[in-house]
KOLVEXLUM-253451 format. One record per residue (C-alpha): x, y, z; residue in three letters. Coordinates in Angstrom, 3 decimals. Example, Ala and Ser with C-alpha at 12.3 -4.5 7.8 and 13.67 -1.06 7.14 Angstrom:
KOLVEXLUM-253451
[[12.300 -4.500 7.800] ALA],
[[13.670 -1.060 7.140] SER],
//
This chain:
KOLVEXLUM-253451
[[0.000 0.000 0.000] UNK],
[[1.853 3.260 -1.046] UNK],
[[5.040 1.379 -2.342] UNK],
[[5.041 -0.056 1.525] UNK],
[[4.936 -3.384 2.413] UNK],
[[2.538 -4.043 5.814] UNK],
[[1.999 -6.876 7.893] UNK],
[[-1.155 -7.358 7.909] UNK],
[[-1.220 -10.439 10.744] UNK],
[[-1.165 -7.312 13.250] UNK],
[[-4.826 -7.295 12.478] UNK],
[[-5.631 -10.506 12.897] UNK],
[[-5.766 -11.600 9.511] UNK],
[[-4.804 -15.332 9.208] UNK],
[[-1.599 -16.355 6.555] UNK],
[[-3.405 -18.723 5.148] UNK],
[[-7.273 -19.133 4.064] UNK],
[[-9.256 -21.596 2.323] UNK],
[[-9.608 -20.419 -1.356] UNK],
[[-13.022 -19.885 -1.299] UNK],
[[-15.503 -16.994 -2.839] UNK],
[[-16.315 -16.083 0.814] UNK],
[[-13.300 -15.914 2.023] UNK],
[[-11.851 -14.423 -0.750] UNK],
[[-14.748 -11.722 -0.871] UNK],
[[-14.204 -11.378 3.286] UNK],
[[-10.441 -10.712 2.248] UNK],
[[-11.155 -8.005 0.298] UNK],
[[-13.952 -6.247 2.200] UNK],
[[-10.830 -6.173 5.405] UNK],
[[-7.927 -5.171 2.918] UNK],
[[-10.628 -2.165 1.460] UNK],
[[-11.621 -1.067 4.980] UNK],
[[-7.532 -0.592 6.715] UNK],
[[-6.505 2.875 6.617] UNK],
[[-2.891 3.796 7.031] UNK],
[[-1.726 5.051 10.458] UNK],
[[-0.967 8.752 9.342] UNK],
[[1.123 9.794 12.256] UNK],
[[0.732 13.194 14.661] UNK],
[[0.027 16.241 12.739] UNK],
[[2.143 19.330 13.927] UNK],
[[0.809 22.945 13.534] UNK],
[[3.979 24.111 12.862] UNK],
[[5.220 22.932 9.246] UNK],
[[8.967 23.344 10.393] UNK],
[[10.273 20.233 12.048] UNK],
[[13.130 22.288 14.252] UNK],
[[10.120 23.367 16.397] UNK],
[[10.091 19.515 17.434] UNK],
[[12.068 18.424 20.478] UNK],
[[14.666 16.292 19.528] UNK],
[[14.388 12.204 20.131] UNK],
[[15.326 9.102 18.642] UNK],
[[11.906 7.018 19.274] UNK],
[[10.137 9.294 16.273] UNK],
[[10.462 10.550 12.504] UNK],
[[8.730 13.634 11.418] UNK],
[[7.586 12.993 7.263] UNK],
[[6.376 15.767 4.828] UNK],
[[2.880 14.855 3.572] UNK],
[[1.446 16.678 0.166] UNK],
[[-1.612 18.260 1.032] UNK],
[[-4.503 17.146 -0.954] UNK],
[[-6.642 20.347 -1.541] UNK],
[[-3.646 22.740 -1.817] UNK],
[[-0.540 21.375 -4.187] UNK],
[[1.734 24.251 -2.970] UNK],
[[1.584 23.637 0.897] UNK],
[[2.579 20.503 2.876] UNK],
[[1.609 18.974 6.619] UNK],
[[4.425 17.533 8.728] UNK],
[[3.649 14.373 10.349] UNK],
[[5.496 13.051 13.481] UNK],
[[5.503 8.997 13.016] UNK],
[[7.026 6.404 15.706] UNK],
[[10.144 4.490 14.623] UNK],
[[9.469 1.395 16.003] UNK],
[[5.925 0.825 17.573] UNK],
[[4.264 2.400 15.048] UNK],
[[1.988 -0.764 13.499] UNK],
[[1.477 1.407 9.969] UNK],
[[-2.082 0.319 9.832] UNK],
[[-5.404 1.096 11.600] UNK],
[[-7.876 -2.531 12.138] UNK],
[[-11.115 -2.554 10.113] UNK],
[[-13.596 -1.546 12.982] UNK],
[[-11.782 1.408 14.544] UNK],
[[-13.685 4.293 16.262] UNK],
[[-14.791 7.196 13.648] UNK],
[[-12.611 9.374 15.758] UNK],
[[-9.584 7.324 14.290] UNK],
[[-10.785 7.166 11.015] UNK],
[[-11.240 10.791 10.401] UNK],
[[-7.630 11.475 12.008] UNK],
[[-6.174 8.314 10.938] UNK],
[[-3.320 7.296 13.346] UNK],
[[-2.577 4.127 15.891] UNK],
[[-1.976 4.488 19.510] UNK],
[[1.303 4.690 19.720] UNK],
[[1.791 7.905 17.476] UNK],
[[-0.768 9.538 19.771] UNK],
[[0.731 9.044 22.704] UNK],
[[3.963 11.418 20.614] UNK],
[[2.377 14.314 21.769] UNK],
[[5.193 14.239 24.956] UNK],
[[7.638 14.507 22.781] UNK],
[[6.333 18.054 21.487] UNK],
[[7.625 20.693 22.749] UNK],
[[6.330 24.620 21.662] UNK],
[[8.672 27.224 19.982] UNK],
[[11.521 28.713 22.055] UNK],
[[10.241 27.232 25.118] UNK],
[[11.011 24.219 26.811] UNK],
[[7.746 22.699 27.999] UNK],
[[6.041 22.928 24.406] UNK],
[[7.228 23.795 20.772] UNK],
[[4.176 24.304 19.318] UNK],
[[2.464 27.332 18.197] UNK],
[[-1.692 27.019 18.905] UNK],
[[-3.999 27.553 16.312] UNK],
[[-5.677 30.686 15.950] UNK],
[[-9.066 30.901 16.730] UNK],
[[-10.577 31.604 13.613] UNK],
[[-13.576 34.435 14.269] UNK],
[[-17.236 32.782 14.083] UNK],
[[-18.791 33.853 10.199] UNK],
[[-21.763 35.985 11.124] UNK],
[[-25.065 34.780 10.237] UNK],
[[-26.948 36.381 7.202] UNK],
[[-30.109 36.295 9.514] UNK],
[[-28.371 38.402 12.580] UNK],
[[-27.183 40.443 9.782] UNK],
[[-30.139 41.373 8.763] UNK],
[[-31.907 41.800 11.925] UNK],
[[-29.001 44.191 13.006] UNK],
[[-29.673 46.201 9.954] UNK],
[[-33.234 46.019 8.901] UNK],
[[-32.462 48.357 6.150] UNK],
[[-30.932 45.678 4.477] UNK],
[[-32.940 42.944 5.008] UNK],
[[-34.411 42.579 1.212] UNK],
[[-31.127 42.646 -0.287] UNK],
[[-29.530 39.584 -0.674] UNK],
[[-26.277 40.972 -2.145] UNK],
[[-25.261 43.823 0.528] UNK],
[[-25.979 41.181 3.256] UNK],
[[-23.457 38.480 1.982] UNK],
[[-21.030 41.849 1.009] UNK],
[[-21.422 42.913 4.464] UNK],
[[-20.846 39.080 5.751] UNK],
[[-17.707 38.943 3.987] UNK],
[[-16.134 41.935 5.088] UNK],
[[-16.582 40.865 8.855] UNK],
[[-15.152 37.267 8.128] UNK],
[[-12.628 38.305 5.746] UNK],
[[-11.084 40.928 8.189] UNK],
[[-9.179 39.077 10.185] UNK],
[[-7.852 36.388 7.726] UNK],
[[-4.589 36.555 5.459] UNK],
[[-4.857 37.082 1.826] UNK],
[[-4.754 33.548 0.475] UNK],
[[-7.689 32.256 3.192] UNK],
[[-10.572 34.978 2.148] UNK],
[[-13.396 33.181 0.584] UNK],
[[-16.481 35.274 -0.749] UNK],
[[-20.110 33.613 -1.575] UNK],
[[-21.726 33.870 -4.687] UNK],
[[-23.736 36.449 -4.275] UNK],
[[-20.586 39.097 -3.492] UNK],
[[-18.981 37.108 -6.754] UNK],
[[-21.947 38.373 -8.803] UNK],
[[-22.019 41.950 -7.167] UNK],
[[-18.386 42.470 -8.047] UNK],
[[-19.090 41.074 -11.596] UNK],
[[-21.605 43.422 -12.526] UNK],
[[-19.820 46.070 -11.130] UNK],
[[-16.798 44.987 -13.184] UNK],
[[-17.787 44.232 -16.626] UNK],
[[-19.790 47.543 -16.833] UNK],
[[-16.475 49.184 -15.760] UNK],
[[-12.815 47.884 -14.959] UNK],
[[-11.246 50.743 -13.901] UNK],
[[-14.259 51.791 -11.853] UNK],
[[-14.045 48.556 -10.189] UNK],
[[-10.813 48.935 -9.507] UNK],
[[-10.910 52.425 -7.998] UNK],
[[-13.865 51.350 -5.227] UNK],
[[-11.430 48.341 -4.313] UNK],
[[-8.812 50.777 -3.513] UNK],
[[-9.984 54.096 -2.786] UNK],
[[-13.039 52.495 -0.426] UNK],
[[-11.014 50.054 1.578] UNK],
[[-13.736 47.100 1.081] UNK],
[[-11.992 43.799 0.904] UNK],
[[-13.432 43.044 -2.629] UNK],
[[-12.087 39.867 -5.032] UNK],
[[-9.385 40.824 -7.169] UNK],
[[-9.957 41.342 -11.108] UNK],
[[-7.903 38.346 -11.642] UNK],
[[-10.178 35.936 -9.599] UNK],
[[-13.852 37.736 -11.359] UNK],
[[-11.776 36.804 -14.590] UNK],
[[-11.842 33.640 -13.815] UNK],
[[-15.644 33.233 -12.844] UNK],
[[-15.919 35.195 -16.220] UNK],
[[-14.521 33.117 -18.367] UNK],
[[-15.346 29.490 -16.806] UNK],
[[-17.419 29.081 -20.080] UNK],
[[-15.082 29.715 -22.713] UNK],
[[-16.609 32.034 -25.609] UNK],
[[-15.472 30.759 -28.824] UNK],
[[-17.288 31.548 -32.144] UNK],
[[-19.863 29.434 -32.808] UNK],
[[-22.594 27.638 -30.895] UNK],
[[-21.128 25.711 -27.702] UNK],
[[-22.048 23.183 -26.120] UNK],
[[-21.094 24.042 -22.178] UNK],
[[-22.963 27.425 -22.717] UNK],
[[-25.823 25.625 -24.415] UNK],
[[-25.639 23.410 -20.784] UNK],
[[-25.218 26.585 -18.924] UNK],
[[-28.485 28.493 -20.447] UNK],
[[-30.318 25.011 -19.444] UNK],
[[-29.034 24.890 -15.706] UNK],
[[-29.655 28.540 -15.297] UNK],
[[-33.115 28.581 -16.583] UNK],
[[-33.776 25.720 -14.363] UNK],
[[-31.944 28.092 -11.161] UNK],
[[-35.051 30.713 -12.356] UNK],
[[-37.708 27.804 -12.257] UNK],
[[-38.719 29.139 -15.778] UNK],
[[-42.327 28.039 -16.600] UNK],
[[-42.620 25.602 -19.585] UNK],
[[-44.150 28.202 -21.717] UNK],
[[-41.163 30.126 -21.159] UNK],
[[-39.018 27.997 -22.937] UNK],
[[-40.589 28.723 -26.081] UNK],
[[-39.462 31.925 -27.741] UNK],
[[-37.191 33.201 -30.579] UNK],
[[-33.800 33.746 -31.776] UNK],
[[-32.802 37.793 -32.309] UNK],
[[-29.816 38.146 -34.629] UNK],
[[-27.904 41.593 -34.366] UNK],
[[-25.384 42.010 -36.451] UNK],
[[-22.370 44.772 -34.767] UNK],
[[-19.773 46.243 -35.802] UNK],
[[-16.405 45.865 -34.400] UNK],
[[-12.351 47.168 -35.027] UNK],
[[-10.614 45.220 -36.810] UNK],
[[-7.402 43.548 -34.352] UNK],
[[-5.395 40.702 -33.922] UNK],
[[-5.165 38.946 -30.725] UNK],
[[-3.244 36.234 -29.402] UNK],
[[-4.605 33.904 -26.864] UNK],
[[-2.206 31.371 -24.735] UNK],
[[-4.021 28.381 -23.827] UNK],
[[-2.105 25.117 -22.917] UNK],
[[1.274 25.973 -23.568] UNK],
[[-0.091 26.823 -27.094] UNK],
[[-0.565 30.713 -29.125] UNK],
[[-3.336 31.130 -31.385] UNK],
[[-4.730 33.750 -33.073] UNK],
[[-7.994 35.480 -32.724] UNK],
[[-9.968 38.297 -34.657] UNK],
[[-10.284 36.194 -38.089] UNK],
[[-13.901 35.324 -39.745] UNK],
[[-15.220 32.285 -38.634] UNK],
[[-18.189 31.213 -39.368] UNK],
[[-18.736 27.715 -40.462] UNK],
[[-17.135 24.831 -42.634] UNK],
[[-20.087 25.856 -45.289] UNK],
[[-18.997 28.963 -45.216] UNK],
[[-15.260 28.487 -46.098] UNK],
[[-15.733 26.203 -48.678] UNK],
[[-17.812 28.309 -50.711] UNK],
[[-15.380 31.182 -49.966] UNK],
[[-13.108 28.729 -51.881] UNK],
[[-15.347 28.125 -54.520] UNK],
[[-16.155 31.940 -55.002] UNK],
[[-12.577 33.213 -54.694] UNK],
[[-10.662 30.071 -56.355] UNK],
[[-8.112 30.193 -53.092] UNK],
[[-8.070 29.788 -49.317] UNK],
[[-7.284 32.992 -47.300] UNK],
[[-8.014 34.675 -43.853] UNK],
[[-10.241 37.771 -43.070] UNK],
[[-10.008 39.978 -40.597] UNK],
[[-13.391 40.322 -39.066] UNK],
[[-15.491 43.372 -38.806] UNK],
[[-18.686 42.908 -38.174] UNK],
[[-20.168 40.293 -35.269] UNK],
[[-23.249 37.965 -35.556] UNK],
[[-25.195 37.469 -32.332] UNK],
[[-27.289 35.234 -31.527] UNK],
[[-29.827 35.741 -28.448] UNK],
[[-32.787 33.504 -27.366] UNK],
[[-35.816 35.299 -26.130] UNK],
[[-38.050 33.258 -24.002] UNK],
[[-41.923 34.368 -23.651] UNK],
[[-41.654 34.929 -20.027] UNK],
[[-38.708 37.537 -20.649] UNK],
[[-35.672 34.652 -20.153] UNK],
[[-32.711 36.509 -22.204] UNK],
[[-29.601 34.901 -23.058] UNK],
[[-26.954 35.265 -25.424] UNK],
[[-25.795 31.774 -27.023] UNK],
[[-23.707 32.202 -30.252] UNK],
[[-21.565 34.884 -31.601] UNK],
[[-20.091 35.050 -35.573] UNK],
[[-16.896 36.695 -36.113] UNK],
[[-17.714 37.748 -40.108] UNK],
[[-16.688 40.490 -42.922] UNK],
[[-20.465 40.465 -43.583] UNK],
[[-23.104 37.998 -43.566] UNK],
[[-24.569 36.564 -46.030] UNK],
[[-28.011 35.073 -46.571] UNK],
[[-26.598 31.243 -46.888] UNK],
[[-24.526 31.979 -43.593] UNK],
[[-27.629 33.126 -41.869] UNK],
[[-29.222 30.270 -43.224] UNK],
[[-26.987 27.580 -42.065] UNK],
[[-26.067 29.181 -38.126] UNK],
[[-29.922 29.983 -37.848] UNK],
[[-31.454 26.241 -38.358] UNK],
[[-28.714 24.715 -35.995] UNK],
[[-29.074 27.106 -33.442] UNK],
[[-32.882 25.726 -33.887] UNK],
[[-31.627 21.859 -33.480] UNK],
[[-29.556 22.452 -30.801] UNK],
[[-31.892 24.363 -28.874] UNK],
[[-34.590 22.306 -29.122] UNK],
[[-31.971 19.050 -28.094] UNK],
[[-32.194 21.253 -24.260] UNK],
[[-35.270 22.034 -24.197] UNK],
[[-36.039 25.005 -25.743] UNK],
[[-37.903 25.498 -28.969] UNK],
[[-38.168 28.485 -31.464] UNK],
[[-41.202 30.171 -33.203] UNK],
[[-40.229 33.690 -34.494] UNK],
[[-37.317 35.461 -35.256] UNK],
[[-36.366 39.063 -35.319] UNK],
[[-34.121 40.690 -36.832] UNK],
[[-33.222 43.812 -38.887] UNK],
[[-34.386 44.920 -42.371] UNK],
[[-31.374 44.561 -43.765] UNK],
[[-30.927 43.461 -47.548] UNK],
[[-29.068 40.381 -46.722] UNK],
[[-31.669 39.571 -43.973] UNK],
[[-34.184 40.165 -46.230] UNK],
[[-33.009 37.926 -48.552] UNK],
[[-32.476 35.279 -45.684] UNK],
[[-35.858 35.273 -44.567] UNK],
[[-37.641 35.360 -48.675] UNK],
[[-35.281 31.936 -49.205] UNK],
[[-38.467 30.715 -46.489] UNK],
[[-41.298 31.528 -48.934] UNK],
[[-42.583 30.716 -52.075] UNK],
[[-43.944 33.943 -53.079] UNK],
[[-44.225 37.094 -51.402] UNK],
[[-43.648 37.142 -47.252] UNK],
[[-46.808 39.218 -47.372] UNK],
[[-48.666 37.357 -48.617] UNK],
[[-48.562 34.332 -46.378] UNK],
[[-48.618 36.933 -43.607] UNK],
[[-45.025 36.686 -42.989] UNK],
[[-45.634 32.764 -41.453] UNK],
[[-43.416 29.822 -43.331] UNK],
[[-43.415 26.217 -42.155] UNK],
[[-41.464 25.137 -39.649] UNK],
[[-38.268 23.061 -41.219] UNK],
[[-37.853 20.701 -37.809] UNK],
[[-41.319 20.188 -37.691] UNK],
[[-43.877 20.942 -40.651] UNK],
[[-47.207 21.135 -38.296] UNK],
[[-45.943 24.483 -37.256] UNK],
[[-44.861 27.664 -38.568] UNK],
[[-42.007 29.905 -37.743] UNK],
[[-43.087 34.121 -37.834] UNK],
[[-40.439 36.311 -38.822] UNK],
[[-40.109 39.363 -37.590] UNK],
[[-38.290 42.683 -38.549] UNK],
[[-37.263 45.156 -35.688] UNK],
[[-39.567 48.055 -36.120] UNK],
[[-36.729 50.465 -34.497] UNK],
[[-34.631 49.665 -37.740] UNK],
[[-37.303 50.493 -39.812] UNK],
[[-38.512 53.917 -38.055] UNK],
[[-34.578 54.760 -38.600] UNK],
[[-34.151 53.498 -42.258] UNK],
[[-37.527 55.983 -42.522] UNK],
[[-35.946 58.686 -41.012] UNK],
[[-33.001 58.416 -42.959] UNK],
[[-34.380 58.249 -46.195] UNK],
[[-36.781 61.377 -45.053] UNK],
[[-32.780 62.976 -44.673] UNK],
[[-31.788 62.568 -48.370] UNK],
[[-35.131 62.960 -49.923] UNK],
[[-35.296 66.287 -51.706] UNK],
[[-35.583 67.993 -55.163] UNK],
[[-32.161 67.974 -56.523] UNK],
[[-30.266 66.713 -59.020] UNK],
[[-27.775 65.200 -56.439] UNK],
[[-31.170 63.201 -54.630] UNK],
[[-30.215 59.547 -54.070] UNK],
[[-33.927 58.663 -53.220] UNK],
[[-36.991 60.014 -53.230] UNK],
[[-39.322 58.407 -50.937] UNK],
[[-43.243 58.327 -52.158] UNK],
[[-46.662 57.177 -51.040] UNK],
[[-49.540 56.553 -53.704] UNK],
[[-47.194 58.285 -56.089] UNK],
[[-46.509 61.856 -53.821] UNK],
[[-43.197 62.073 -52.740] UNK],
[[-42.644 62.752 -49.421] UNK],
[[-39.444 65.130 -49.431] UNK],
[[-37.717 67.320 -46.476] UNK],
[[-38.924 70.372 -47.407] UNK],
[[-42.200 69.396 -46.208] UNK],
[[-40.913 69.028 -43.359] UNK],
[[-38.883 71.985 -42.882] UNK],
[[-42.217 73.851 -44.281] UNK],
[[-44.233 72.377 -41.300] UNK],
[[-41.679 73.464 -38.613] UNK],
[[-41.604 77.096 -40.293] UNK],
[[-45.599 77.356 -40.531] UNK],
[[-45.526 75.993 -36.424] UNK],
[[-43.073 78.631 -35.278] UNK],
[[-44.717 81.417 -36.924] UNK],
[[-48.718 80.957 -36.842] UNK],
[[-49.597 79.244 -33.329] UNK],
[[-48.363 80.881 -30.516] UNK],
[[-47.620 77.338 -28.707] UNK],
[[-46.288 74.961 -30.796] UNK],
[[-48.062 72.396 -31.701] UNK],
[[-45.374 70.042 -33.031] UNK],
[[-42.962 70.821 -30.616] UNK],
[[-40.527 67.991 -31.577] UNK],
[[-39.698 68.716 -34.997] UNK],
[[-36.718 70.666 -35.157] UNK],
[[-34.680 71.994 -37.809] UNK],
//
């Protein structure tokens, strides 16, 4: 056991048994249930704090929940029997260690003093209860998050750097608090004098689900587990998928992951979408991205969550296409199943969501047949704030010119920005209170 040979006739097993399943099964059931004498702990990890004898060994053990500290065991030479019987006391088996390595604690002696070399533990400060928290301050009593900040500062106080241990709910303050603004973050740990998590150890609760393009799994698992944590109704599981398309600055960044440097900021999309990139351009080559695809789910009850992002140049109907119906599978595969989608009016989402239809969107009321299952339909959707500002816009460059882009019309009047301006003029001049206050010039 542990490269060391025992003996185990100190326990009363025999040398020699009849080969038999019973025996053989007894056998193991005794060999499974020894524990290893583990010696007396010291407090102190240095063994010159131990009074020196002859009749003892102190051994370095690893420790098993922290790989960069060690405990100091003090083992006897020769009485020690190395093993613990089968149907020891629980108080042996949760401090492993035989009788004669507990009767070593004579041989201790404390630091620079010659009755007793070592140092006491220090009484570690009771953690305050969130209740008597909040009947101290009633104030505070509906607010969760300021109670378990307020717990951790009083536990946290008296404890070196390494031990401090914050709950969830201060994990979750801090994050908000962070991602909105580092350097704000930064400036209430310091200038306020709260003992707050560093931005190193947020980081990590940041990134536990790693956000590579594409649709992921563990974030996929994630959505589920938290929508279960909010005991979302069924009906809220249904919903629909918002794409928003952003722009972004084009950079290079490397990322150092495993002892390995990759590079990030290139278009990535799909497999689909590369090989007809081949196809189009007669070559393989790498773009730097601009724009970003995101994909959110929407639940009916108001469950939001971000899924799948798109590094792209811009994208194209067929992309849509392809990202859009698995985001459908693989939602559905947790639980969660799609009947609309919004998006923006843009050309290539408008050509996205005709590649549905057979003839004009209007016409069937903007409803097409659900691909995953044909006994429903799928209603698509286009953001109504994108069209009152592709109105306005055109309303902007709308004017008798030569240099006109567009003229905008309805029932064959044009609608131009003099009317406009004309309106605002005959308003300032002929009411004494405005009647359309909010046009401006």
């Amino acid at each position: 056991m542990g490269s060391t040979e025992f003996d185990v006739t100190q326990l009363g097993c025999p040398v020699q048994i009849p080969l038999t399943r019973a025996n053989v099964l007894a056998f193991i059931h005794t060999v499974c249930n020894i524990l290893p004498c583990h010696g007396t702990p010291l407090n102190d990890k240095s063994s010159g704090n131990v009074s020196p004898n002859t009749s003892y060994t102190v051994e370095i053990w690893a420790n098993s929940t922290d790989e960069n500290s060690t405990n100091n065991y003090v083992r006897s030479k020769k009485n020690c029997i190395r093993l613990l019987a089968a149907k020891c006391s629980s108080n042996f088996r949760a401090a492993p260690r035989c009788h004669t390595c507990l009767n070593l604690s004579k041989y201790l002696t404390k630091a620079h003093s010659p009755t007793s070399n070592i140092t006491k533990e220090a009484v570690q400060p009771r953690k305050p209860d969130i209740d008597s928290l909040s009947l101290k301050h009633p104030e505070l009593a509906d607010n969760i998050k300021l109670l378990s900040l307020l717990q951790s500062q009083i536990s946290n106080s008296s404890v070196a750097i390494t031990q401090r241990r914050y709950d969830t709910q201060v994990i979750s303050l801090c994050l908000q608090i962070m991602t909105r603004s580092r350097h704000a973050y930064q400036d209430l740990k310091e200038a306020s004098g709260l003992i707050l998590p560093s931005i190193r150890l947020l980081t990590m609760y940041k990134n536990i689900v790693e956000q590579d393009p594409g649709i992921q799994e563990k974030a996929l698992l994630w959505m589920k587990c938290e929508a279960d944590r909010l005991d979302i109704p069924d009906f809220g599981h249904g919903g629909g998928i918002i794409l928003d398309e952003m722009a972004i600055q084009k950079d290079l960044i490397f990322e150092k992951k495993g002892g390995f440097q990759k590079l990030i900021g290139f278009v990535n999309i799909s497999p689909e979408h590369v090989a007809t990139d081949i196809l189009m351009k007669g070559k393989s080559q790498q773009t730097l991205a601009e724009h970003v695809q995101q994909l959110i789910f929407l639940g009916d009850s108001g469950f939001r969550w971000p899924f799948a992002h798109y590094p792209c140049s811009h994208m194209d109907a067929y992309d849509t296409y392809t990202i859009f119906w698995e985001a459908v599978c693989k939602l559905q595969r947790y639980g969660f199943w799609v009947h609309y989608c919004c998006m923006d009016g843009g050309s290539q989402n408008r050509s996205f969501m005709k590649m549905h239809f057979l003839q004009n969107p209007r016409i069937e009321r903007f409803l097409s047949t659900h691909i995953l299952d044909p006994m429903r339909t799928l209603a698509w959707i286009m953001d109504i704030k994108h069209g009152f500002k592709k109105i306005r816009n055109g309303v902007l460059v709308s004017y008798n010119g030569v240099q006109s882009i567009k003229k905008l019309a309805l029932d064959d009047k044009l609608i131009l920005w003099s009317h406009w301006k004309a309106a605002y003029n005959w308003d300032v001049n002929e009411n004494p209170m405005r009647m359309h206050y909010k046009l401006k010039v």
